[in-house]
N, C-alpha and C positions, 0 to 999 in steps of 0.2 A: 504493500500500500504506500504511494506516494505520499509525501511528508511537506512541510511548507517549503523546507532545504531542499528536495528533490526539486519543487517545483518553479524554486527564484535561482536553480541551476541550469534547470531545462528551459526557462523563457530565456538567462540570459544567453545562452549558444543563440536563442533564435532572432534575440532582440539588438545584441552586442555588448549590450550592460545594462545591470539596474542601479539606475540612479535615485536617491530619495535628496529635493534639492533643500531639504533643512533639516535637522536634527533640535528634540528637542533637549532644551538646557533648561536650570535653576534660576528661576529670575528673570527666562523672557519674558516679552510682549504680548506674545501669542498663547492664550488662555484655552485650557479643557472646556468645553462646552458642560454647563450644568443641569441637574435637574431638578423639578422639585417632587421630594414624597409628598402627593398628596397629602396623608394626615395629618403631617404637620407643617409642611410650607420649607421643612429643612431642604438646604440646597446638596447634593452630590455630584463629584462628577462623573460624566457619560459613559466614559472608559475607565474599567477595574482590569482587576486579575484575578483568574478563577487558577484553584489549588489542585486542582485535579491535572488531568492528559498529562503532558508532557512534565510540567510542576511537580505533578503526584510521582510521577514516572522517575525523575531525579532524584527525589525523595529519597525514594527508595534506595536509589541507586548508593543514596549518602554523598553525593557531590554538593556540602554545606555551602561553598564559595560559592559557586553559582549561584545559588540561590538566594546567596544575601545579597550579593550585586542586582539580581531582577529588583527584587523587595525594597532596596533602595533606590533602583532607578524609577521605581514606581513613583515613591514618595518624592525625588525629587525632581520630576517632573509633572507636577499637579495632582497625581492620582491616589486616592484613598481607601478605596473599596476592593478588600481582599475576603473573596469566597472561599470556605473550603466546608470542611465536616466530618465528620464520623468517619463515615464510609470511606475516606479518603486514604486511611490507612495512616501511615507518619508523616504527613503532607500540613496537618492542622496543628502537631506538636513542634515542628522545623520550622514552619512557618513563626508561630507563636515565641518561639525563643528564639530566633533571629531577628522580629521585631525589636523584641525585649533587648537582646544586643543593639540594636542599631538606637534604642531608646524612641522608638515610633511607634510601639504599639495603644500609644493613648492616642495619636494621630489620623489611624489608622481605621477605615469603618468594615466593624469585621461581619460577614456575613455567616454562619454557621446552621450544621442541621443534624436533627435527630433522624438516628433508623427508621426503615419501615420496621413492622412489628415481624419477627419469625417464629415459628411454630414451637421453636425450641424454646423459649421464654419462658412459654408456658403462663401460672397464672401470676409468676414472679414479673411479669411486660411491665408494669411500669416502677417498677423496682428500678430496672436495667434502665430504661428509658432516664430514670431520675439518675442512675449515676453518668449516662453520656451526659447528660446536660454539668453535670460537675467538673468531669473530667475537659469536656470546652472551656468552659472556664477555667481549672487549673493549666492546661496548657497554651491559651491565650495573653490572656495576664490581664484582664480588662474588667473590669465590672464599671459598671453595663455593661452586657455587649451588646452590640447594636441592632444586630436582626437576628434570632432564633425559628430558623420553618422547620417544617414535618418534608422531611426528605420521599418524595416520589408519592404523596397522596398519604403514606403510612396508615396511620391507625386514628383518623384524625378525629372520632370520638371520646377516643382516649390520649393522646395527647395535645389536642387542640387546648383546652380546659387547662392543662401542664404547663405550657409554655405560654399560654395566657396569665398564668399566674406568675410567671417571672415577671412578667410586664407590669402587673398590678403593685407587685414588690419593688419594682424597678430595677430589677438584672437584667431585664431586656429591653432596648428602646424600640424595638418593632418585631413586628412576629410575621408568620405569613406559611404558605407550603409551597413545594415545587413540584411539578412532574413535568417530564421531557420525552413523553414518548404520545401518538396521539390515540390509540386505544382506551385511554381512560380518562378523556378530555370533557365528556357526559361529567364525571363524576368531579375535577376541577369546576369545571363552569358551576356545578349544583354549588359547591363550598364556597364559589365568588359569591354569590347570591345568596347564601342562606349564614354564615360567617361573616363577623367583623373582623379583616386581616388588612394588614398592611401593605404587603408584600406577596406575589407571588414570583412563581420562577418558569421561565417557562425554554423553549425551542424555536428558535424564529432564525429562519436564514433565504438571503436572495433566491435560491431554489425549495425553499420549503417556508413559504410565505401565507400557510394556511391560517396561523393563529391572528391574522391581520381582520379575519372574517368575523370573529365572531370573541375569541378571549380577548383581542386587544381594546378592543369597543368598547367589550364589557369593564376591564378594568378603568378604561377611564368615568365609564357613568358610575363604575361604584367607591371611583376614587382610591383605587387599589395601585401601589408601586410594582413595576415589572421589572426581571434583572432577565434578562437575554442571557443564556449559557452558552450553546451553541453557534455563535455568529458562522465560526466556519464548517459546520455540520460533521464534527473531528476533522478529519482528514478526507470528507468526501470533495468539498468543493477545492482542495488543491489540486485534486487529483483530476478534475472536470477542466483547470486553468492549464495545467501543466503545457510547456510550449508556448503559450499563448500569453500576447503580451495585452495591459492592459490598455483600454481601447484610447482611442486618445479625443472622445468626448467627454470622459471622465474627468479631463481636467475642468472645466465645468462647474463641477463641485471638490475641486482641488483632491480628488483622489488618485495617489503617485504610485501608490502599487497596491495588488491585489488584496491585502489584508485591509486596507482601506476603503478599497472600491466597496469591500463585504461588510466591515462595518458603517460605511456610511449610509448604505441601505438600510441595515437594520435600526439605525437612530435617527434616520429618516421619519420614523412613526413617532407621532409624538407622546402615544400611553408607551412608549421604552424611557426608562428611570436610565438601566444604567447595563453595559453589555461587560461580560468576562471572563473574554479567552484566554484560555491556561496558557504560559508558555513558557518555559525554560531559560532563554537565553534575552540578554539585557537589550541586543538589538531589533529584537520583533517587537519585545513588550515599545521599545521606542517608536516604531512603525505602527502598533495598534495604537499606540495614544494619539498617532499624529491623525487616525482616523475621527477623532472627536474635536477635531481643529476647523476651522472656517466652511465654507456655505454646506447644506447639505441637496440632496437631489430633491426636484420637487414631482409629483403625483407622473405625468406625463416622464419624466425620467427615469424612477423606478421601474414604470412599465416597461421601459429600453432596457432598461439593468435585466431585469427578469427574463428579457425574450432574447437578449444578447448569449447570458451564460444557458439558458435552456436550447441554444444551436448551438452550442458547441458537442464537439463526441462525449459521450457517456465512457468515462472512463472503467476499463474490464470489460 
């Protein structure tokens, strides 16, 4: 499976080179686009980092350095919103104590999540449920933390109530649930409409532009914030660019290369709060922030963006 690296290797044999003509630094001009959480009017900005793919994937690996170079280039290029979670494996503890190293995890808006429920629990589920919500917190280092959801739908009559009460206490300043797949999109949309949540999480990318129908609508009539996980759909839409350069109406809305082009799609809608893809190395996270920088595409553009990358070959 093509990788972003495969794919800004193979456009540049076809292109001659990829050029990104600014980099961003500490203390430019040129500002992250923000947005606001409906509930409360707080501003974030557009572009995060999510802890998982490639993040998660290093993690593990234990290459510390890397990682703390991403996490500060985060922070000292406008960006605050660091996702990860449970499931993550050692991605949320590495994370959390490299903040704490670099002294930015009060800076920091951390997004985190609880399990779905498993069978093995048994009638001990929110026993277990109540210690991951500890264990976030002792490997964070934050109290508040700033968003706690119900990872993939879970068990959300059982911990919707859980994680509502952190918020009542005030260990959490926003709550919400995610799921990213759309088979149980019925069962999302019911909990937008029937739940007071802050935050959902959802799946939104220029070839999978479905949730624009009907959960992104929804969020903004119920004043619900969205975090876009998937902008690049893992590695599928690299793998659809591969060779191909990006078009050069993109400049337009100032998109210089392909992680750009994809995130300025997705933050094109305006119920997206805040997009974050995972990445490992300090020069992409630079590239995707530059995607939340000046104009974006308007109704009539997107439409090009979509029918542009849906002629291209189907990669496999």
């Amino acid at each position: 499976m093509l990788t972003r690296r495969d794919c800004i290797k193979s456009a540049a044999a076809a292109a001659g080179s990829i050029a990104f003509p600014f980099q961003l630094v500490h203390g430019q001009t040129a500002t992250l686009l923000a947005r606001e959480i409906p509930s409360s009017g707080e501003t974030i900005p557009i572009i995060g980092l999510g802890g998982a793919g490639s993040f998660g994937r290093l993690a593990d690996s234990g290459d510390i350095e890397t990682l703390r170079e991403v996490m500060r280039t985060l922070y000292l290029n406008g960006g605050t919103v660091f996702d990860t979670a449970e499931a993550y494996g050692p991605s949320e503890g590495i994370s959390g104590q490299l903040a704490q190293d670099l002294g930015i995890e009060e800076q920091l808006f951390w997004s985190t999540k609880v399990n779905s429920a498993k069978p093995e629990w048994g009638p001990s589920y929110p026993d277990v449920t109540q210690q991951q919500i500890q264990d976030s917190f002792d490997r964070i280092g934050k109290s508040p933390i700033d968003l706690m959801q119900i990872h993939n739908l879970g068990d959300i009559k059982t911990q919707l109530p859980m994680i509502q009460q952190l918020k009542d206490e005030g260990r959490a300043r926003y709550i919400g649930i995610t799921y990213d797949t759309p088979d149980r999109n019925h069962e999302l949309i019911q909990a937008m409409r029937d739940e007071t949540l802050d935050f959902i999480g959802i799946d939104y990318a220029v070839d999978n532009p479905a949730a624009a129908e009907t959960i992104l609508p929804l969020a903004q009539d119920r004043g619900i914030a969205v975090i876009i996980y998937q902008p690049f759909g893992r590695t599928r839409l690299w793998s659809r660019v591969a060779g191909h350069q990006v078009p050069e109406w993109a400049q337009e809305f100032n998109a210089n290369s392909w992680a750009q082009f994809f995130l300025k799609y997705v933050i094109a809608h305006p119920a997206v709060t805040v997009v974050t893809p995972a990445t490992s190395k300090p020069t992409n996270l630079i590239d995707n922030l530059a995607g939340g920088i000046g104009p974006l595409p308007d109704s009539a553009m997107l439409r090009r963006m979509e029918e542009f990358v849906a002629a291209l070959p189907s990669a496999g």
